[in-house]
N, C-alpha and C positions, 0 to 999 in steps of 0.2 A: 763388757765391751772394751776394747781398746782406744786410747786417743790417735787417731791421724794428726792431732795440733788439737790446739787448748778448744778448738769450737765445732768437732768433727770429731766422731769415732764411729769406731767398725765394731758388729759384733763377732766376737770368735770364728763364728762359721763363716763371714763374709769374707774376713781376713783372710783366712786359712781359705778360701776361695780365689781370692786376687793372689795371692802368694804364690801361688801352683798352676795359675793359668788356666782353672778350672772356669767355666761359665756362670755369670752372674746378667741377673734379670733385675732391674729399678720398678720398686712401683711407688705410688703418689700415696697421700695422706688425707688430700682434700677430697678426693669420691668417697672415702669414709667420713669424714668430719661433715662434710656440705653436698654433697651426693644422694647419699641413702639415709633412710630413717634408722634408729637401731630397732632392732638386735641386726636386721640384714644385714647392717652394712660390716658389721664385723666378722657375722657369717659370710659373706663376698668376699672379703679380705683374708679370710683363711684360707677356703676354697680356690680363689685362685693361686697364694702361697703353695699348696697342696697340687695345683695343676701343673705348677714350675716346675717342683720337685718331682714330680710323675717322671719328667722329660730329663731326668738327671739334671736339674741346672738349678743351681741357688738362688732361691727370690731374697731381694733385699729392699722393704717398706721402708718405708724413708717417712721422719718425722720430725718437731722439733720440743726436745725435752728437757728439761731443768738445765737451760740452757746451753743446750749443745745441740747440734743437730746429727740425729743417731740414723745411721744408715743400717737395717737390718734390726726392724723393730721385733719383739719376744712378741710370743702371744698378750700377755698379762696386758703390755705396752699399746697394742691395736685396741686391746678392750676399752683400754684408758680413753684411746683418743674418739673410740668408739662412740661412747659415753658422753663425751664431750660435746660432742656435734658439734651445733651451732657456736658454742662457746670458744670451740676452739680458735684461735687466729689463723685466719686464711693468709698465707704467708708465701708471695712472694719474690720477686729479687729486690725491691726496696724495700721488704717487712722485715728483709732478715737479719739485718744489722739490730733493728729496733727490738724484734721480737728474743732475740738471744740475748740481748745487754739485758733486759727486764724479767728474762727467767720464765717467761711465756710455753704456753701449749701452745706450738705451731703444726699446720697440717699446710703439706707441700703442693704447692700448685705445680703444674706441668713446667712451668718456666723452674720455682725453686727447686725441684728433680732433678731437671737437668746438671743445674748447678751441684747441687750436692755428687748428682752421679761422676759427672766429669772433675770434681775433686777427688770421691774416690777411685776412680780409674775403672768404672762399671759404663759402658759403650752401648746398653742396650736397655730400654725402657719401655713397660708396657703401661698402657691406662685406656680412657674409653676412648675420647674423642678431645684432639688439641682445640684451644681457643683460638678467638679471631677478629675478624670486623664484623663489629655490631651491627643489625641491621638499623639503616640508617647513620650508621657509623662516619659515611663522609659529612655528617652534621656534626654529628656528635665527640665524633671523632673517639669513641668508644672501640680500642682497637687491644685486644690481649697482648702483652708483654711474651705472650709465647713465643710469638712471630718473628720479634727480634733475636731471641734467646733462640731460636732455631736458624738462626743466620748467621751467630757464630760462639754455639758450644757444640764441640764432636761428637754426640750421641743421637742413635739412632733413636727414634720414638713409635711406636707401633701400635696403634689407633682406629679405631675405624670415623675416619676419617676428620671433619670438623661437625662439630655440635650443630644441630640441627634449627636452634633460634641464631644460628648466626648467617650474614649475606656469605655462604661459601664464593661466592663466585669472586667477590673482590679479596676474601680470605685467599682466595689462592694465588690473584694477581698478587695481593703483597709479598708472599711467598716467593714468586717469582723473582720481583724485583728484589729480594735478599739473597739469594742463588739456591734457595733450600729447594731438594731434590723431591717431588712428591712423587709416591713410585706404587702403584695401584699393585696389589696384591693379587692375582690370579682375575682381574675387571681391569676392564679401562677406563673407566668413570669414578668419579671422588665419590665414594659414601656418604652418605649423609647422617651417618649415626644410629639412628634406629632404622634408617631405610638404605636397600643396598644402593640406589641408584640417586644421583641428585642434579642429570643433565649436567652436568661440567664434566668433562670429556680428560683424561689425563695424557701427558706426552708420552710415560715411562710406564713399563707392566712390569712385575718377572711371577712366575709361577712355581717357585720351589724357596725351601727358605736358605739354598746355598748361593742362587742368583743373587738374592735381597742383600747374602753375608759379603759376596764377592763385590757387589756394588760400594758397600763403608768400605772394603778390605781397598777399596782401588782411593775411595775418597781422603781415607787417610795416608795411604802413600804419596796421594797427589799436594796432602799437608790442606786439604778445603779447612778453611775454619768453622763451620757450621757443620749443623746437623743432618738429617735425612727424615723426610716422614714415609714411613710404608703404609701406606691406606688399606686396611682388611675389610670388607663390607662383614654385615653381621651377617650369621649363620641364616637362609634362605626360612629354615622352619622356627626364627627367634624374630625376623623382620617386623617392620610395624605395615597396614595398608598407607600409602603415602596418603590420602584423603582425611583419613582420621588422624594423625600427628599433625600434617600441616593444621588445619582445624585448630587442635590442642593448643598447638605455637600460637597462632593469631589471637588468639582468647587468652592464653599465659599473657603475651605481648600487652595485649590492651588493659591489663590488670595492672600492669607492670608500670605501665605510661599511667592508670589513672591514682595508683599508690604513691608515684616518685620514687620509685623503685632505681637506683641506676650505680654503675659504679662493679666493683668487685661482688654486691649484694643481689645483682641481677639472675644471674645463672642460677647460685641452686633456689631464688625465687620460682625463676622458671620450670627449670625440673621436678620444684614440688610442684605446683600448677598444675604442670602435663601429667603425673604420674597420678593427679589427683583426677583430674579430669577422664583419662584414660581408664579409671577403678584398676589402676597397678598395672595395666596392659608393659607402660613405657617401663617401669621401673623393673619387671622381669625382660623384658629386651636388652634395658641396660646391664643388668647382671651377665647375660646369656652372651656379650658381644666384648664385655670387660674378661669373662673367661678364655672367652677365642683369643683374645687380643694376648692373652698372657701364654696363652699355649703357643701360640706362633713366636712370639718372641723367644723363646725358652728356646725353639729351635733355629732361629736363625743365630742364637749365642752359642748354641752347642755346634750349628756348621762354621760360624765365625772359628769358633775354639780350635777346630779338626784341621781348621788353614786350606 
């Protein structure tokens, strides 16, 4: 790998990617480390690297490693963090200072992505579903650092939609009130994650992934500081019934409350919950919807690319 500066580097291929103008795809560290159980989640993690590359467009895993944060992890490197799961540190915009001065295995949240990507000059990022407000969050006031970090770092994010234990509906006022663009992919309705539909109604569609490119192509000419969310709903034949996940949620939820479960620890609480409860239903949806998500973005970088 190369260094970008003494706490960032690039691997070969990535470089030699930004270098030439070629297209580069961001993906996250934490749906491997606090997402999936292993072996999947490393398996998930190639396969969608593998789905990038299909689309001619360089996937770049984002990590953090014997203290640096490496953008464009090796196989060997995903296996590590693989491996790691739980143990890894969930890292991030306030972990990262701590987590790299201490020489930590860091695995990248949707917010520290960003950040890494928009240092390296990488504009396009796929993962499952951004974070948000908690439900119950105007108590708790339990609200993802996503939401900020998408109000102003320039990269596009490409998701299906917000996480399904979160109150989308105030997720997306927040959203609003930061000027970040949610921009429903071929639906007019926000995703809800495992299900394509979740009643919240969106302002903005586009249905090809040169509309989606031409939309950042205009945002950065107009110099926005913030990001864009493109909402993909999951693949119609990977969908969950909305009756059995809501269910799953309510039942994770009340685990969650009767544990003291709260904090950064909540989520992949949750997600094992539902995926347990579900007998793996949830956690082949999430696979099947983190795949889309990488193939659509591959392409709205490769029409980004073509101008």
């Amino acid at each position: 790998m190369k260094e970008l500066n003494q706490y960032i580097r690039l691997s070969n291929e990535v470089r030699d990617a930004l270098q030439c103008g070629a297209p580069v795809v961001s993906l996250e560290t934490t749906i491997i480390s606090h997402g999936m159980p292993y072996p999947q989640n490393v398996e998930t993690a190639l396969a969608v690297e593998d789905d990038i590359r299909r689309r001619g467009v360089i996937p770049a895993t984002i990590g953090v490693l014997d203290g640096k944060i490496a953008v464009g992890l090796s196989r060997e490197e995903i296996e590590r963090i693989g491996k790691e799961g739980l143990r890894a540190t969930k890292t991030s915009r306030r972990d990262l200072p701590y987590v790299l001065a201490k020489g930590l295995t860091g695995s990248m949240t949707v917010t520290a992505t960003m950040i890494a990507s928009h240092l390296a000059g990488i504009s396009f990022f796929a993962t499952g579903g951004i974070g948000g407000v908690h439900r119950q969050g105007e108590n708790t006031m339990d609200i993802s650092a996503d939401l900020q970090e998408l109000s102003h770092t320039p990269v596009a994010v490409i998701c299906s939609g917000a996480k399904s234990i979160l109150d989308i509906g105030r997720t997306l006022e927040y959203l609003e009130t930061g000027g970040v663009p949610v921009v429903g992919y071929q639906t007019d309705e926000m995703p809800a994650f495992y299900t394509r539909e979740s009643g919240f109604r969106l302002p903005m569609r586009v249905d090809t992934p040169e509309e989606a490119a031409s939309l950042f192509r205009i945002a950065r000419a107009l110099s926005y500081p913030g990001g864009m969310v493109v909402a993909n709903p999951v693949p119609p034949e990977d969908a969950m019934d909305s009756e059995t996940i809501d269910r799953a949620i309510a039942n994770a939820l009340e685990d969650a409350e009767r544990e003291g479960i709260t904090g950064k620890e909540i989520s992949p609480f949750l997600l094992a919950r539902i995926a347990a409860e579900t007998e793996g239903d949830s956690l082949r949806s999430n696979i099947a919807l983190v795949r889309n998500n990488a193939r659509l973005a591959a392409d709205i970088a490769l029409a980004y690319a073509k101008g």
